[in-house]
Each structure stands twice: as C-alpha cells, then as structure tokens.
C-alpha positions in Angstrom: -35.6 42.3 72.8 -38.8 39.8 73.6 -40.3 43.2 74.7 -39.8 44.6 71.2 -40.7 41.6 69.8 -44.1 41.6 72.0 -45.2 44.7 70.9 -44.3 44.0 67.2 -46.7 41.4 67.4 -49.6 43.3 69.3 -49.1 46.1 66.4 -49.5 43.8 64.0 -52.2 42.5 65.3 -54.0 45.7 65.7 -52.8 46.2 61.8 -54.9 43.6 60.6 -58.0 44.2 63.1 -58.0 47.8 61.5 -57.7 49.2 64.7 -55.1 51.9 63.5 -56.0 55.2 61.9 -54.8 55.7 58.0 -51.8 57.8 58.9 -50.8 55.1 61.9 -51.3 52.4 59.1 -49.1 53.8 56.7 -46.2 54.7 59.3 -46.3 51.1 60.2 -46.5 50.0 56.9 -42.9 51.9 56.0 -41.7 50.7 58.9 -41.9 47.2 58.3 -42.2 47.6 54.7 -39.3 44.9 54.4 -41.7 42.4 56.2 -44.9 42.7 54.2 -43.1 42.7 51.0 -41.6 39.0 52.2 -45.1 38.5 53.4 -46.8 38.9 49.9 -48.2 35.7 48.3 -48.2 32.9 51.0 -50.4 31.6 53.5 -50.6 33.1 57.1 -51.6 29.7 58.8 -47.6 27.9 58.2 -44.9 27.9 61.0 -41.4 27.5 59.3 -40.3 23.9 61.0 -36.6 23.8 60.4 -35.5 20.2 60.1 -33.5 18.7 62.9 -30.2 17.1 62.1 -31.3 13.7 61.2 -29.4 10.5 59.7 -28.9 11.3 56.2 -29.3 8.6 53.1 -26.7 7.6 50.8 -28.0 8.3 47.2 -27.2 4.6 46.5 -29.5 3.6 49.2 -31.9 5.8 48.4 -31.9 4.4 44.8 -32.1 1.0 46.4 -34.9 1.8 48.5 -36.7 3.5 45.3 -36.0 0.2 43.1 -37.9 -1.6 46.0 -40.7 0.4 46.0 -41.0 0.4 42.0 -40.4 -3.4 42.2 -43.4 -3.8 45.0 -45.3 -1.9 43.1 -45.4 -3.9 39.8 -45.7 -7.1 41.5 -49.2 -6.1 43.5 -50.1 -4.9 39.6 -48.8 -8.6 38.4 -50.5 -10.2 40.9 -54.0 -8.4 40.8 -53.8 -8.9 37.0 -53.8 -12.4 38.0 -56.1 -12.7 40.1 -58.5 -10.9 37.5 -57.9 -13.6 35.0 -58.4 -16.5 37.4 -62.1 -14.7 37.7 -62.5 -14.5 34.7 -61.9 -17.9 33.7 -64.2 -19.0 36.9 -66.8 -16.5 35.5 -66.6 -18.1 32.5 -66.9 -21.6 33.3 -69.8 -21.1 35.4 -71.9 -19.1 32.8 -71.3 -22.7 30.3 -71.0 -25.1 32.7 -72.3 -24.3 36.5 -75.1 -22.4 35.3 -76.9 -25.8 33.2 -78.7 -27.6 36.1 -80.9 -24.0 36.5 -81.0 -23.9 32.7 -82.8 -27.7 32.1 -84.9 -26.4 34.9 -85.9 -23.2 33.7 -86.5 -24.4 30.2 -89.2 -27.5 32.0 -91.1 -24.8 33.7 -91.6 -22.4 30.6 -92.2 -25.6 28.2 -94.9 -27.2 30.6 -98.0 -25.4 29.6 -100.7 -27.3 32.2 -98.2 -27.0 35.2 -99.7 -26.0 38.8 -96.7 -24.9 39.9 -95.3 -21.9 38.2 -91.6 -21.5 40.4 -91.4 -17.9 39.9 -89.3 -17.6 43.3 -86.4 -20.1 44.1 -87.4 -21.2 47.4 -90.4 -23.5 45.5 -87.9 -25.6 43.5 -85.6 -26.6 45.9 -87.6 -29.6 47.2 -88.4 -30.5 43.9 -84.7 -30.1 42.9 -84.2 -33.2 45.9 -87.1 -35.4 44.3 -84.9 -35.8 40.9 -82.2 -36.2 42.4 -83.4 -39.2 44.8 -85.1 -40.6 41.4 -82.7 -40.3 38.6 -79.5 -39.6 40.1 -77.3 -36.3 40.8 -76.5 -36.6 36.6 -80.2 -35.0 35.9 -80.0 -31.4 35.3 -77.0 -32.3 33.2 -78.6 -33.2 30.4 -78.0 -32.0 27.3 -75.2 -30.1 27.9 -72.9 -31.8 24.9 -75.5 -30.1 22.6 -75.3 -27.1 24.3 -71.8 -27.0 24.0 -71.4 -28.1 20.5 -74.2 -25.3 19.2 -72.7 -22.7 20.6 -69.1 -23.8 18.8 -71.0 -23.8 16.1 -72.4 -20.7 16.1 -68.8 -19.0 16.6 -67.6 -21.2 14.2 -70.3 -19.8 11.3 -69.6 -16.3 12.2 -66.1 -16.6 11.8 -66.3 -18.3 8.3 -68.5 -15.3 7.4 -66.5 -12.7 8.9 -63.2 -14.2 6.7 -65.2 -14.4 2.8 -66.8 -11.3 3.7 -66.1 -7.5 4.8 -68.4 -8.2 7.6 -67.3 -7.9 11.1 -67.5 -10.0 14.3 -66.9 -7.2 16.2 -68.5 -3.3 16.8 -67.6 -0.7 19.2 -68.4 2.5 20.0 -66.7 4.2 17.4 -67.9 1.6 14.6 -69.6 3.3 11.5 -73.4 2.3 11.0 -72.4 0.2 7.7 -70.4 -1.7 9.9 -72.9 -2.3 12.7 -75.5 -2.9 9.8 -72.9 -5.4 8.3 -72.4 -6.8 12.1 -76.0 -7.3 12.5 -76.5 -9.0 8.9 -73.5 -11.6 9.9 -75.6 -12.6 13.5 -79.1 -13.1 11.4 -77.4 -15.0 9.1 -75.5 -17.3 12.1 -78.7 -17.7 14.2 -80.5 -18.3 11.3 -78.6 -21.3 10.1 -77.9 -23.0 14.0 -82.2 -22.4 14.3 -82.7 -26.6 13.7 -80.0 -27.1 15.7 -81.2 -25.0 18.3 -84.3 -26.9 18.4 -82.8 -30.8 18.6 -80.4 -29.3 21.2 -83.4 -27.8 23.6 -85.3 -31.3 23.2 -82.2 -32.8 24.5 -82.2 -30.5 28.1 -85.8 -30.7 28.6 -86.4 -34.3 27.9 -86.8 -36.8 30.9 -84.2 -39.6 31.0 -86.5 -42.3 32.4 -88.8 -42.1 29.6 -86.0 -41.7 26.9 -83.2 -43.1 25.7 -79.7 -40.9 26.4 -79.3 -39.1 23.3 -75.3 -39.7 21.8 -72.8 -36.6 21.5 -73.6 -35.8 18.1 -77.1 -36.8 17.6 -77.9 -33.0 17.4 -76.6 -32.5 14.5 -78.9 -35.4 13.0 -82.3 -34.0 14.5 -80.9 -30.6 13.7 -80.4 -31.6 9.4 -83.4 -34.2 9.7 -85.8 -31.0 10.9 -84.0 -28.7 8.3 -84.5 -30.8 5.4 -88.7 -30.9 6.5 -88.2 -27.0 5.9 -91.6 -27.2 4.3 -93.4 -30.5 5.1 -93.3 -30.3 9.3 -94.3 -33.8 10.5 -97.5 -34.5 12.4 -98.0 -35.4 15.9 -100.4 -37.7 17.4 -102.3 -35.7 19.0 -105.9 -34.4 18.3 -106.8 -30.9 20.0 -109.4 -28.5 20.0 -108.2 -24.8 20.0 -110.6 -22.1 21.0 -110.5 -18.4 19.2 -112.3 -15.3 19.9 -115.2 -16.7 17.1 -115.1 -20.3 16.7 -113.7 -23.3 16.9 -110.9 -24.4 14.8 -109.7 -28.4 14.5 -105.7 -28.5 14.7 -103.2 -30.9 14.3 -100.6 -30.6 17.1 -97.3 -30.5 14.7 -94.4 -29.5 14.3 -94.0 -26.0 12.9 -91.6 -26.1 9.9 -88.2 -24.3 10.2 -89.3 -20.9 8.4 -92.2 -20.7 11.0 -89.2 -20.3 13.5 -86.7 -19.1 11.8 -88.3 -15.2 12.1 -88.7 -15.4 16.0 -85.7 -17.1 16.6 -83.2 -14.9 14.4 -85.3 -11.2 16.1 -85.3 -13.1 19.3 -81.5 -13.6 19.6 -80.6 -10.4 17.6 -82.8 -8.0 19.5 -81.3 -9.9 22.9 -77.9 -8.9 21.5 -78.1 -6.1 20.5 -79.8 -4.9 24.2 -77.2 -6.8 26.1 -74.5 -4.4 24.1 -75.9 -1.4 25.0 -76.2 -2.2 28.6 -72.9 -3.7 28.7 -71.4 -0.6 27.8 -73.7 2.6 29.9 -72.4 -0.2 32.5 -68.8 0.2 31.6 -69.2 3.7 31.3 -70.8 4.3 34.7 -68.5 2.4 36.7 -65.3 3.9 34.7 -66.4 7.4 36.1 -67.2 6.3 39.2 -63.6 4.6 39.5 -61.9 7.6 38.1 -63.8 10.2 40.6 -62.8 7.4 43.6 -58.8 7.6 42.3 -59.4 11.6 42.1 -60.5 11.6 45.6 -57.5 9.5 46.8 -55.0 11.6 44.7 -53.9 8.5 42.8 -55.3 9.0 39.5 -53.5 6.7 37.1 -52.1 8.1 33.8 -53.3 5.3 31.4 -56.4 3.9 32.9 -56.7 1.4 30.3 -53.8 -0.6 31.5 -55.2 -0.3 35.1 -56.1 -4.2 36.7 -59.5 -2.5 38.0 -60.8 -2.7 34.6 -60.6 -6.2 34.6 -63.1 -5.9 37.5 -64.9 -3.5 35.3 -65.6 -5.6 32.5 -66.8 -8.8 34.3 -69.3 -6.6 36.5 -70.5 -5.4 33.0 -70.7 -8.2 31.7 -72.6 -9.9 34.5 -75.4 -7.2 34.9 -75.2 -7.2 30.5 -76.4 -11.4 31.1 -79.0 -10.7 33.9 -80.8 -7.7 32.3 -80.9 -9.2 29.2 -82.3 -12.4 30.6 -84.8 -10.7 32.8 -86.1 -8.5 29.9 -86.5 -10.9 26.9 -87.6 -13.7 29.4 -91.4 -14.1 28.2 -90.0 -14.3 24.7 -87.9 -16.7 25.7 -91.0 -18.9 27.3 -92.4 -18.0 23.9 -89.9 -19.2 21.4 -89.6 -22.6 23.5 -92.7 -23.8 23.1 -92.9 -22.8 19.4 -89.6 -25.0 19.0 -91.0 -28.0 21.4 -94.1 -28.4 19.7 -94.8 -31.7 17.8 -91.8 -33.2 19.0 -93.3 -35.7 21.0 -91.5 -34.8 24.2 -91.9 -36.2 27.9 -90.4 -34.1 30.2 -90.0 -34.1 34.4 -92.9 -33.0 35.9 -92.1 -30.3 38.2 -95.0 -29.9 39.8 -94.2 -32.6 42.2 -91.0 -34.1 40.6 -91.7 -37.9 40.8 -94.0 -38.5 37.3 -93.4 -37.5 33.4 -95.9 -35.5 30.7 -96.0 -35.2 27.5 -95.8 -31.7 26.1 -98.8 -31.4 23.8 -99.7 -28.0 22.2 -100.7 -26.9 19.2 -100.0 -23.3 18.5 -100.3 -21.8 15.3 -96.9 -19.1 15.5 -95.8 -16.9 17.6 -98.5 -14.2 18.2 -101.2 -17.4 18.9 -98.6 -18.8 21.2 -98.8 -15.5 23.1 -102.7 -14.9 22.8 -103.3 -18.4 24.2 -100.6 -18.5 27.0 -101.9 -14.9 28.6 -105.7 -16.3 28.2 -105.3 -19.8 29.8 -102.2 -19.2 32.2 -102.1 -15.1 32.6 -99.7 -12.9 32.5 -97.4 -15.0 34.9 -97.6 -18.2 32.8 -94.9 -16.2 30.6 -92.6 -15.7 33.6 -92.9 -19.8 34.8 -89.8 -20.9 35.8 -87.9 -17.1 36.8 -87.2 -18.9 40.2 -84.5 -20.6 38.6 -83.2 -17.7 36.7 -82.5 -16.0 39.8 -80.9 -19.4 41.5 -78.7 -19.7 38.4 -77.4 -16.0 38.6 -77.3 -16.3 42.8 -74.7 -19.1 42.2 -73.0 -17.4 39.6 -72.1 -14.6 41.7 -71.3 -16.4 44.8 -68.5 -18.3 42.7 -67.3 -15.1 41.5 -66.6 -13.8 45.0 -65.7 -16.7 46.5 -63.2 -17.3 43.8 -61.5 -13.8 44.0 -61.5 -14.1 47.6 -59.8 -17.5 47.6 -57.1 -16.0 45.4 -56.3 -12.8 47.0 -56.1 -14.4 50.5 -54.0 -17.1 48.6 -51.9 -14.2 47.0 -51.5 -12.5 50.2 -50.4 -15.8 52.1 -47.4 -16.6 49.5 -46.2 -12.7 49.5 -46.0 -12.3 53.3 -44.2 -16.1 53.0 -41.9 -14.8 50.2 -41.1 -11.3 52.5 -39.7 -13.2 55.2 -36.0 -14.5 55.4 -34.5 -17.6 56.7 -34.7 -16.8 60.1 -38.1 -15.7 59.8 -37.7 -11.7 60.6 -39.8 -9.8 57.9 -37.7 -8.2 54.7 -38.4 -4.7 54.1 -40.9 -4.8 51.1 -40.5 -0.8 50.8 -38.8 2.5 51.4 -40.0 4.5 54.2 -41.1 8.1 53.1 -38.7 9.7 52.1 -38.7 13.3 51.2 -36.2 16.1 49.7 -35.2 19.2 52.0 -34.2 21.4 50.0 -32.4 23.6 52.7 -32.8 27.0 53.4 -30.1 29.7 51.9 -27.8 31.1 54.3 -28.5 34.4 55.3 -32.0 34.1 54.6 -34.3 35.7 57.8 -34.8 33.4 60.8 -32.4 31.0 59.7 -30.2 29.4 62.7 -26.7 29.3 63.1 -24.7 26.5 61.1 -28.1 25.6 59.6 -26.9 24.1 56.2 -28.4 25.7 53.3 -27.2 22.9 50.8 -29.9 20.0 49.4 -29.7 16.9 51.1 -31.6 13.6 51.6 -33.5 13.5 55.1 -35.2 10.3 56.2 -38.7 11.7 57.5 -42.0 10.5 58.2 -44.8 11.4 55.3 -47.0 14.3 55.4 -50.0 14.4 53.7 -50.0 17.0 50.5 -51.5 20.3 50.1 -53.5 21.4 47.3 -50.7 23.3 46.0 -49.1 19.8 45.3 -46.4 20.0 48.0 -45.8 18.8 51.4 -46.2 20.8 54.1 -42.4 20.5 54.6 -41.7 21.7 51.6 -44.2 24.6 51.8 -42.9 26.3 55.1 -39.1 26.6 53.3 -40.9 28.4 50.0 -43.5 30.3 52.4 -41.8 30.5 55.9 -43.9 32.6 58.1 
C-alpha cells in the first residue's frame, strides 16, 4: 500500500514536470480523473491539519468571553478619547496662556528699531531672559496678558453678534459655496476691523516696561482702545522731532501717531490673509495625515468602518492645527514686525531693552504707512531687521510642543497604571481582560476523502491559538477544510 502510494506520488510528480508523453499524460489523467477534478481551484502549498480533540467552549462562555472582548474594546476607545481631550485642553491653554512670556518678547524685538541684538535664534535670549527676571521679578513677560485675553473675547464676541443679525457664517468648510466663504470673509474684515484700536492699546500693554510705567488696570484697554478710535482723524503728536531720509530729499516729520484708518487697511489684510492661509494649510494637513493613517490601518488589516468616530482623529486635528499656527506665524512674520511698529508709533512707549536687558528706550519712529515702514526697515536694518525677534517664535512653539507630549505621555502612563490596577482582584492575581482566540471549526463531512475514523463532522467551538489570515480573508485553519490537499 505505501508502495502504491510512493509511486502515485513520483507519477505525479513526473505529471507536473512534463516528463510524460501526451498519450501517458492522458492515461494518467483518466486514471486519477477523480483526484484532479477535487484538485481544481485551490492552492497546492496547504496540508489539511485535522484538529485534535481539544476542550470544547460552552456557547455561554464563549458569549461571555466575546462580551469581554467587546467591553475591553470600548473602554481603550473611552479612554484614548480621553486622553485626546485632556491634550487638547493642555494645547489649548498653552497657545493663550504658556505661550505669552515668548509673545512680550517677540513683539520688544520687532518694535525696537535701533536694537544690536536681533535674537533670530533662541539660544541669544536666554541670558537676557535671566537679566529681567533678576530686575523686575518672575511677573515680567506676563504683562499684558488681561488685554490679550479680553481682545480676543471680544473679537469672538463681535463675530458672533454678526453671524446671528446676519446670514453670514462663522464657519466654512470644504464643501461651503463661494457666497458663503465671501460672506465668511466679509464677517472677519468687519471683526478685525472694529477690535483694530483695541488691538493697538492692548500691544502697548505687552511691550511696555513696568519700571518706567505704571501697571496698566484690567480694563484700561478698552479706554485707550475708544480714546484712539474717537482721534480717527486727528492722530495726536509725539514729542519727538526727526529727520527722515528718501531716495531725493529730505522731508521734516512729526513722529505721531498714525490715525486709525491708516491702520485699519494693514491690520484687517494682515489678519485676514493670515486666516485664510492658516485654513488651507490646516486642512492639505488633515488631508495628508488622514491617508497616511488609513494606508497604516490598511496595512494592519484593521481598517475602521467610520473613521470619523476613530480617537486618532483627535490626534489628527491638533497636529493640524499646530503645524496650521507655526506656518502661518513663520510666513506672515515680517508683516507682523511691520504692522507693530505702525501701531506703536507716537505712543510714547519705553520698552526693555533687550540688547542687554538691564536699561529702558523709548520707541521713537516716524513712518509714514506701511510701504515706508517697509522701505526704511530693509534700508537701515536689512532684510533680517524684519525677522528680529524669530528666536522667540521658535522658543514659544518648542515649549508648546514639549507640553503637548509630555502631557499625553503623563496621561496614558496614568491611564495604563489605573487599568492594570482595576484588572487585578483582591488577592492580587490578574483578571482576564479578554478572550483568547477563539476560532470556529467547522468540521469536516463524514465520508469525505482522508477523513479519520470517528472524526466528527458536526460544527463545534474549539479553543485554539490565532493564525494570522490569508488574503482570501480566512485562516489558515479554515482554508485547509474548504481546500484540503
């Protein structure tokens, strides 16, 4: 019998090395004809692995065991939802709050128009960062940060009142039409456009020194802010006398303060243009990373039916909207230098001097708008005299990001600690968080070729360990009892 079974084998072998003649190849083929036509349609390379007899599952426990699973399951998805939110608030609360110290610094630099010093990498402010804190205390880069606060409140707060008398949006998306994106953009000119004093009385308030000025109360910005709007079109005059130089002559100006319709234009395309850039990398951001999450989950074979739902996009959205805050920062910086000074001028402001941080200046310029502002910055500080301060732009969005890491590492090793203290009982053995693989043997029908004796043929439940799935979608288990070889 092994003998026949031997040479079986070796003709078969010499069947498919087409070492048989035609007429030898077609006697062997009606011989085994029963073979080949069990043989058609399923892979060569599977060996059918008949199931010992194993401990079998009750279907109650395997319901059980299932429940546990699906209750496992839903808590890791509770618990990363979470743990999204709690970086999202810490995200949050560094970008208004964390993030002011390099904001007062930033905004000294680009105001300070005869600095030495221009800070354009980090490491140059850190000792200069010690000096004001030796000399006016740890509260220093705090300043103004009421104003901040309130101007931004009251920016949302305009929009909103807009957005309620009017059919205007606060809100576009992707699939918005371009009258509402029109109407969108109309509602932020018109915000920016009234908070512009404000705006101005508020940045006096972070750039100011507090040794050579008094501390300004909570809502004294709003009475610089209406005091400078109701000068719309008589701006007050400084006290200073300067000589500007043009390309031709010589021309005798006042060192005052521009009135609010000089700013208004470069303050309302400033802000709107920022926006509008920050949107649209914002989303090619969300976009990218989306595919690049959905090929990862394709790769892993755990693509998720509703992605939208998923806790990963919670992840998503704050990387978006970090890289959205530094590209837009980095880009529109110079007009940012730009627009400062325009606002600072005739104000009368001493600031911290940063060259060495132990004396006060006065800020006094005289620029005529915004494209003199730009002629005379390039022509007496260069090209880099637009960039002074980017040192502290990059400390500011260092910081933010280690806090964004360190906050959602703190709270999934916090997460972790008080599951694997939850999955232990009394006595301190571990509770079984989740089924072991369990998979369905669908038996093999009696009678059918190469079965063995008192094999049962019936469906049961069989306790195994997993096997990694085919492309067909099955396990290799299940594969060998539809293709048995």
């Amino acid at each position: 019998m092994v003998k026949s079974n031997m040479a079986g084998i070796e003709d078969y072998q010499m069947y498919l090395a087409h070492q048989l003649s035609q007429e030898q190849r077609e006697e062997w083929e009606k011989k085994h004809e029963a073979e080949i036509q069990l043989d058609r349609g399923r892979p060569r390379n599977l060996r059918l692995q008949m199931q010992p007899q194993t401990p079998l599952l009750s279907r109650q426990q395997l319901l059980q065991e299932v429940a546990l699973a699906e209750a496992e399951l839903q808590d890791e998805l509770v618990v990363k939802k979470y743990v999204g939110i709690g970086v999202g608030w810490a995200s949050l609360i560094t970008e208004h709050l964390l993030s002011h110290p390099f904001v007062v610094l930033r905004r000294q630099c680009q105001v300070h128009n005869n600095s030495i010093r221009y800070h354009l990498v980090p490491l140059t402010l850190i000792p200069v960062i010690l000096r004001l804190h030796q000399r006016q205390g740890i509260t220093t880069l705090w300043k103004g940060i009421g104003s901040v606060l309130l101007i931004r409140g009251v920016n949302l707060a305009i929009e909103d009142i807009i957005s309620k008398f009017t059919p205007w949006p606060k809100e576009i998306t992707v699939n918005s039409s371009l009258r509402s994106v029109g109407q969108h953009i109309m509602l932020k000119c018109i915000s920016f456009a009234l908070v512009t004093p404000f705006y101005s009385a508020s940045l006096v308030e972070t750039v100011q020194s507090e040794i050579a000025s008094e501390r300004p109360g909570v809502f004294d910005v709003f009475k610089e802010g209406a005091c400078r709007l109701l000068s719309w079109g008589s701006p007050q005059n400084g006290e200073t006398l300067t000589l500007v130089r043009t390309t031709s002559s010589f021309k005798k100006n006042v060192g005052r303060m521009l009135p609010v319709w000089a700013l208004v234009l470069p303050t309302v395309t400033y802000c709107v243009l920022k926006y509008l850039f920050g949107l649209v990398i914002q989303g090619a951001t969300s976009r990218i990373l989306e595919v690049t999450q959905k090929k990862e989950q394709k790769r892993r074979g755990a693509f998720p039916k509703d992605l939208t739902n998923q806790p990963p996009n919670q992840d998503i959205e704050l990387a978006s909207c970090l890289v959205r805050d530094v590209a837009s920062d980095i880009v529109f910086y110079p007009f940012e230098t730009i627009l400062h000074r325009l606002h600072l001028q005739g104000t009368r402001t001493i600031i911290d001097n940063l060259d060495s941080g132990y004396e006060v200046i006065p800020i006094l310029t005289s620029y005529l708008g915004t494209k003199d502002c730009l002629e005379t910055v390039q022509h007496e500080e260069g090209v880099s005299g637009l960039y002074k301060g980017f040192g502290a732009l990059l400390l500011q969005y260092a910081a933010h990001f280690a806090v964004v890491k360190v906050t959602k590492l703190v709270l999934t090793e916090l997460t972790t600690l008080l599951r694997s203290s939850k999955g232990k009982q009394e006595d301190g053995s571990p509770v079984l968080q989740g089924p072991p693989s369990v998979q369905i043997n669908r038996g093999v029908p009696p009678g059918y070729p190469g079965t063995p004796a008192g094999y049962s043929g019936t469906p049961q439940y069989v306790e195994t360990p997993r096997t990694p799935r085919t492309p067909y979608g099955l396990s290799n288990d299940e594969v060998t009892y539809f293709y048995p070889e």
